[in-house]
N, C-alpha and C positions, 0 to 999 in steps of 0.2 A: 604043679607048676611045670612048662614047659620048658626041655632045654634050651639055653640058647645055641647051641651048635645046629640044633634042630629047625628053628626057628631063622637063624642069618641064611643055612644054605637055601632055604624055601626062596630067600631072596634076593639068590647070587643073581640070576640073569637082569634083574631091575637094578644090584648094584652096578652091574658094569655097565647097562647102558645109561644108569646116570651120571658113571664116572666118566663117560664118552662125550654124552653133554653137555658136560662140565668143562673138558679138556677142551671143548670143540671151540669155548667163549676165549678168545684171545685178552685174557686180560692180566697184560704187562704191568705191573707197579709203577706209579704215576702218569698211567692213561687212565682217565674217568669213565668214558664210554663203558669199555671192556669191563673196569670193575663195577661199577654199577649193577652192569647187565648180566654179571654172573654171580653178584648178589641176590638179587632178584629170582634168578633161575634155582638158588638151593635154600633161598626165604620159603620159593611154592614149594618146591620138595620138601622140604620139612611141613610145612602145612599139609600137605599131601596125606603124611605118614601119621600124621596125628595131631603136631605139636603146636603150639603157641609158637609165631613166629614173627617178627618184630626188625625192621630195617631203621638203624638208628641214625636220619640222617643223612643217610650215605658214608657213613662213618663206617659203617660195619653194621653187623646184625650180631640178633639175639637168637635162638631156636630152645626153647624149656619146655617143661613137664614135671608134675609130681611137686613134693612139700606139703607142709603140712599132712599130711595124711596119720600121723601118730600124734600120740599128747605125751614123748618122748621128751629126755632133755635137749634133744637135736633136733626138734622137729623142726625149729626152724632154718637149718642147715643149707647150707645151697653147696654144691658139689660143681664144676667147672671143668667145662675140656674148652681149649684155646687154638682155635685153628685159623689158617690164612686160605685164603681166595686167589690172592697177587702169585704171580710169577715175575722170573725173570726175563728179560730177552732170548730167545731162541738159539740165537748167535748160528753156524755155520754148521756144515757137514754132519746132518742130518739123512739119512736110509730112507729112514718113514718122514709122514708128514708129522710137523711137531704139533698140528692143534688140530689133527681129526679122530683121534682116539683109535688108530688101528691096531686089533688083535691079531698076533701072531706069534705060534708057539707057546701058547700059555701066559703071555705078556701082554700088556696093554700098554702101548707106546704114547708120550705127546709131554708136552710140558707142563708140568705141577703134575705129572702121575704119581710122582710119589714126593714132592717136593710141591703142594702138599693136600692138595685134589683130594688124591688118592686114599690116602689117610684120614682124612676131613668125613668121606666118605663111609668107612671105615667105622667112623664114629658115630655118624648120625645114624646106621642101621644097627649099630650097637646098642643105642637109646634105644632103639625102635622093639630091638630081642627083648631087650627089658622090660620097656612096656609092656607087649605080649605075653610074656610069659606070667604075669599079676604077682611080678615078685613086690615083696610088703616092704616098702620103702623110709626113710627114716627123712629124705632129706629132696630138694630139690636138684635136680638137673637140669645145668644151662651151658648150651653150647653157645661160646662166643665168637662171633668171626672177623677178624681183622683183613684189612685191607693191602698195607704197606709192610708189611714184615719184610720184605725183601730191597728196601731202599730205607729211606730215612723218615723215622717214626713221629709224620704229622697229624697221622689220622687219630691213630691210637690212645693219645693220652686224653684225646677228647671226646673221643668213646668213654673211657674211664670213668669221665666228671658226671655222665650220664645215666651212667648204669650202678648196682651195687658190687662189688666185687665177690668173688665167692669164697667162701671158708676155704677151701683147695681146689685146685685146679691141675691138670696136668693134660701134657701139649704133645699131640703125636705128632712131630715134627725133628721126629733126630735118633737116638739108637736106643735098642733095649742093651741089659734087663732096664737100668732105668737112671739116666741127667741127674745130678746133685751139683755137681757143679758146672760151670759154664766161662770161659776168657772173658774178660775185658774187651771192650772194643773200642776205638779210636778213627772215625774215618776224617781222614786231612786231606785235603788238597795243598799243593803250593801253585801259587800264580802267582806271575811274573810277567812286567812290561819290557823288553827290549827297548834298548837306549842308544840306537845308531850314535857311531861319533862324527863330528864334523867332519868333510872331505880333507880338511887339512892336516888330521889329524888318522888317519884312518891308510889303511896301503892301498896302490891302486885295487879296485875289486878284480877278482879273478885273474890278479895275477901269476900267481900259483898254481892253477886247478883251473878242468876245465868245469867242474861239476859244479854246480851253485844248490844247495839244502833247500828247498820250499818250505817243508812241511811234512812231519809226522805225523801219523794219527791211526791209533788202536784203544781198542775195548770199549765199553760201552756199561761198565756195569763195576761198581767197587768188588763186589763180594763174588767176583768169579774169576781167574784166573784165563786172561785174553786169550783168543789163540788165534788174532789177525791184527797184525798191525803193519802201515805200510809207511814208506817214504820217501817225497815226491822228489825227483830231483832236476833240476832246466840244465840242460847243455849248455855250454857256454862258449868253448874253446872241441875244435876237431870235428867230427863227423862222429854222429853218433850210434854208428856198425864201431868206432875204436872204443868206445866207453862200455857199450854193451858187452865185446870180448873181454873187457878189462874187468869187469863184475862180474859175467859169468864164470872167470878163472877163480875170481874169490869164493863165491856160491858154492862150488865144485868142491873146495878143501874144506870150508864152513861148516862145523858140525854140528851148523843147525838146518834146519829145514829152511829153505829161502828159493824165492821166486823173482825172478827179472821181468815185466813186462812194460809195453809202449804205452801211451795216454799224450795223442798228438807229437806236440814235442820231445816233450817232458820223458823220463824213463822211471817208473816204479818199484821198489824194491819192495817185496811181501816177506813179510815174516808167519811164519804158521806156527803156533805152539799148539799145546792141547789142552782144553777146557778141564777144570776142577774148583768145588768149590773154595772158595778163600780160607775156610779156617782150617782147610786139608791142602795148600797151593805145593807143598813139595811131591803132591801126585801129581800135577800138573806142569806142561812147560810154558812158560810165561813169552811169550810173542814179543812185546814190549822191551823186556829184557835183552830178547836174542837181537832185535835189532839195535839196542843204543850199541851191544857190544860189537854187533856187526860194523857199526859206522864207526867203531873209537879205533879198530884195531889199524896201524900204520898205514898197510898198504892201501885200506879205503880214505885214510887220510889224506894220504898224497895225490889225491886224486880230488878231494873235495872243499868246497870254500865253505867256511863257516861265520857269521861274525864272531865276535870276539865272547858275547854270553849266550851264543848258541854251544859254540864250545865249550865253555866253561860248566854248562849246565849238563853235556853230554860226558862230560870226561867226570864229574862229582859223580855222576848217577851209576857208570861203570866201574867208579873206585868205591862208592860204597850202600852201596846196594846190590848191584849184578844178578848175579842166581842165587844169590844169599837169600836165604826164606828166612832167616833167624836174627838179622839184626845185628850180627859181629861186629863190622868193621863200624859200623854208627854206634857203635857202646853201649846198644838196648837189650843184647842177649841177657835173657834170663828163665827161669822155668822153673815148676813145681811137680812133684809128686802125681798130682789127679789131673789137672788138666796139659803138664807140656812145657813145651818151648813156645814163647813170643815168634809169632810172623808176622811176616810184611808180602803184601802183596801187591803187586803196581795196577791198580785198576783198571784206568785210561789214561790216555797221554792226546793231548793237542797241542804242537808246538811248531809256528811259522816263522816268519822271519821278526812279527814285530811281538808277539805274544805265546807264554807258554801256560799251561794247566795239567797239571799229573795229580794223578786223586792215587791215593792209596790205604788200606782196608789193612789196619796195623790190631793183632790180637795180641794180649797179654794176659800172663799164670792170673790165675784166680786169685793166686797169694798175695797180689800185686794193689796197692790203691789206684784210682783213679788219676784223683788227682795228681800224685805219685808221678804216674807215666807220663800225664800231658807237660810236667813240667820235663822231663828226660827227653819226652817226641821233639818241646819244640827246641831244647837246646842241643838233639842232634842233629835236627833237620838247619840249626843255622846255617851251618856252610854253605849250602844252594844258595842263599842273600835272595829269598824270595819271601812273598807273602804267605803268611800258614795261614790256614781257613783249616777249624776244624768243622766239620759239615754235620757231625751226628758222635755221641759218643756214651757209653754204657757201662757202668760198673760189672765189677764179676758177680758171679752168682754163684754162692757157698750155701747149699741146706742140710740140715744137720743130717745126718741117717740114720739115727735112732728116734728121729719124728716116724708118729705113727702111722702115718696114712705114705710113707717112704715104705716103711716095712708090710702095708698092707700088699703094695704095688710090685712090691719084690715078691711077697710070697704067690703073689698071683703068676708072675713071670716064672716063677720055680714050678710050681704046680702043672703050667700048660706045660713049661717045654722038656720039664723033668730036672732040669740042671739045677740043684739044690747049692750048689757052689757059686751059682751066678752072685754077681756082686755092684754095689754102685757103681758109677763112675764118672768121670770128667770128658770135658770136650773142649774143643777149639770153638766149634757152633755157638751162635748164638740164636735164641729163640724166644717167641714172648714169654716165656716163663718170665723173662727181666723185666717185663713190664708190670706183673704181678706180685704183693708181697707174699703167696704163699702158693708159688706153681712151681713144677719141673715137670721135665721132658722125660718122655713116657713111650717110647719108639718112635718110629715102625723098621727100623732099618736089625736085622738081628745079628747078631755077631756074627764075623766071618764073610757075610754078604757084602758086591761091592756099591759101593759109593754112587750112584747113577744121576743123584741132585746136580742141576745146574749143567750137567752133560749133554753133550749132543745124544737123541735116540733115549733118552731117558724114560722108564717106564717100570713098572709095579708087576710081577708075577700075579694072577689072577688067584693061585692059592696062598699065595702072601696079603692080598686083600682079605681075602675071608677070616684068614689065623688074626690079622691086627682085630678085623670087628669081634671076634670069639674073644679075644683077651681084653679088647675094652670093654665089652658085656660082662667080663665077670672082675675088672675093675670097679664097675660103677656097681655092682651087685655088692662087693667087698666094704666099697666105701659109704654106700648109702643105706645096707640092710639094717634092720633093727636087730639088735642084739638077740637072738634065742630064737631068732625066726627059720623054718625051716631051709635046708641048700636049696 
């Protein structure tokens, strides 16, 4: 039998430039074009390579091989890796391009390189070792590929009704050695109609203030941590060379990162934070945030006209929310053992003079029910006096770690990297393991490495692709060999 390390690196240079490919199809979660067309693109690559390959839909695909091949008690077994297609928005400040796949220094840069292209990748050449090498198999393999894992899961559960599910499955979409458990997830929006008062009832307008609030607007995606939000403001009162000196003074003490520019009349404030994914937002600084507290603090007050539930929904959101990632001052803090502290992360925000919308991307301990939380989310979001829309929402994911194909997946993670001490663990993430009753998340990301999903410049080491396909080759080798059959 052939090894597989022998066998993946024969097919390191077709790995990366499939993964370039790959990266190259711009395909955003909830654009169809894009996903389709990079369906399609790794349906043929899997047929390429050998496998039975299967577009369900446009729901997603199938790519198998193998089953039946023994008169085992397992022969009928089907073995499962879970991987996505979708990415997120690119967002801002960007080196490389984010969807040409450029190599440099050992890195392969572009969005979904490792988030989760990359690893996708990863896996289907790992099938591919396996097959070559004529190792004697017990069980089927089938890689499934979801669509929308990065937004709100329409596609997926209708994939599900379609297909069989497989005895186990595991999702290279999150860290080694190896996912057991996984947060709760919660995504709410509130929206809200402004209710101008009567003229008779109401002060003159801008009598106070020359600055009149237009319109806010940042982020573009729940599960990632903004790092541009801006806010339009109309001159009203003075020349506006006196309101720009008057903001630029603020800007200046601000210890956030903030920008003044012109748009006609009008004067702009930008907020810059820094990109992180959502179930990790206290690595990140949240855009959104920095500016509601920008506009609540005094001196920009005295300077600007608000109605009366622009205000009231600016000054709730700075008293209890602000840079709090955890939920304190709304009375959601909580936390467990294996996966953490509950976060909160402000997604996006669109909020004008007649209409508001803030989505935010709330995780909670795995210790925690469901049901549990939505009843806590919506009785501490009541004080906004806004409409709650929850828009998508997921139970935690608890699998035992004395299941055996947990302990298979560990001994194979101790074996490659040597660390005999490696251990389960929890996460903030969420992954389609939750769509399946019998998956967890299986890497690619290794201890100590940093974080690069959902990042500007995001991108996979080219010898971090090969180690993932080497360790899911002798994943699938662990989980589907027949018992007594040669290594």
């Amino acid at each position: 039998m052939k090894e597989f390390k022998e066998i993946i690196r024969s097919y390191q240079e077709e790995m990366l430039k499939s993964l370039q490919e790959c990266i190259k199809i711009k395909s955003l979660s909830g654009e169809e074009k894009g996903l389709r067309q990079v369906l399609q693109y790794f349906l043929e690559l899997g047929q390429s390579l050998g496998f039975q390959a299967k577009n369900i839909d446009n729901l997603g695909g199938v790519i198998e091989f193998g089953g039946n091949q023994s008169n085992g008690p397992d022969s009928g077994k089907t073995i499962g890796i879970i991987v996505h297609l979708d990415v997120v928005p690119e967002g801002s400040g960007w080196k490389h391009d984010p969807f040409a796949g450029q190599i440099e220094d050992g890195k392969i840069y572009g969005r979904g390189a490792i988030d989760d292209k990359g690893p996708a990748i990863s896996a289907l050449y790992a099938m591919k070792a396996v097959k070559e090498s004529g190792l004697d198999m017990q069980a089927k393999i089938q890689m499934i590929i979801g669509l929308d894992e990065e937004t709100i899961w329409d596609k997926t559960p209708k994939l599900l009704e379609k297909i069989t599910e497989p005895d186990f499955s595991f999702v290279p979409d999150s860290m080694f050695p190896i996912v057991i458990a996984e947060k709760g997830l919660v995504w709410l929006e509130l929206k809200k109609n402004f209710k101008p008062k009567p003229a008779s009832e109401s002060p003159p307008q801008h009598a106070y203030s020359g600055l009149e609030l237009k319109k806010i607007a940042g982020g573009d995606s729940l599960n990632i941590v903004p790092d541009y939000c801006e806010a339009t403001l109309e001159v009203k009162k003075r020349e506006k060379a006196h309101w720009q000196q008057k903001i630029k003074e603020l800007i200046t003490k601000s210890q956030f990162q903030m920008d003044l520019a012109e748009h006609g009349p009008d004067l702009t404030i930008i907020s810059h934070g820094k990109p992180a994914h959502a179930f990790a937002c206290y690595e990140g600084r949240n855009a959104i945030s920095q500016m509601i507290l920008f506009l609540t603090q005094a001196e920009m007050q005295n300077m600007l006209y608000l109605n009366e539930e622009q205000q009231q929904f600016l000054n709730l959101f700075a008293e209890n929310i602000g840079l709090d990632h955890y939920g304190k001052a709304l009375g959601l803090a909580c936390e467990d053992a294996l996966t953490g502290r509950l976060t909160i992360n402000p997604g996006y925000i669109k909020l004008d003079k007649q209409t508001l919308s803030l989505g935010l991307d709330i995780r909670f301990p795995a210790g925690e029910q469901l049901d549990s939380m939505k009843e806590k989310i919506s009785s501490a979001f009541q004080c906004f006096q806004a409409e709650q829309i929850i828009l998508d929402s997921l139970e935690s994911l608890n699998f035992p770690e004395d299941n055996e194909h947990i302990q298979k997946l560990l001994k194979v993670y101790r074996d490659y990297t040597g660390d005999q001490k490696a251990k389960p663990i929890g996460m903030g993430g969420t992954t389609f393991a939750k769509a399946f009753k019998r998956a967890v998340a299986f890497g690619p990301t290794f201890p100590g490495k940093p974080k690069v999903e959902h990042q500007a410049d995001e991108y996979i080491e080219l010898e971090h692709l090969m180690q993932c396909a080497e360790i899911y080759a002798l994943a699938l080798k662990e989980l589907t060999q027949v018992p007594g059959s040669p290594a």
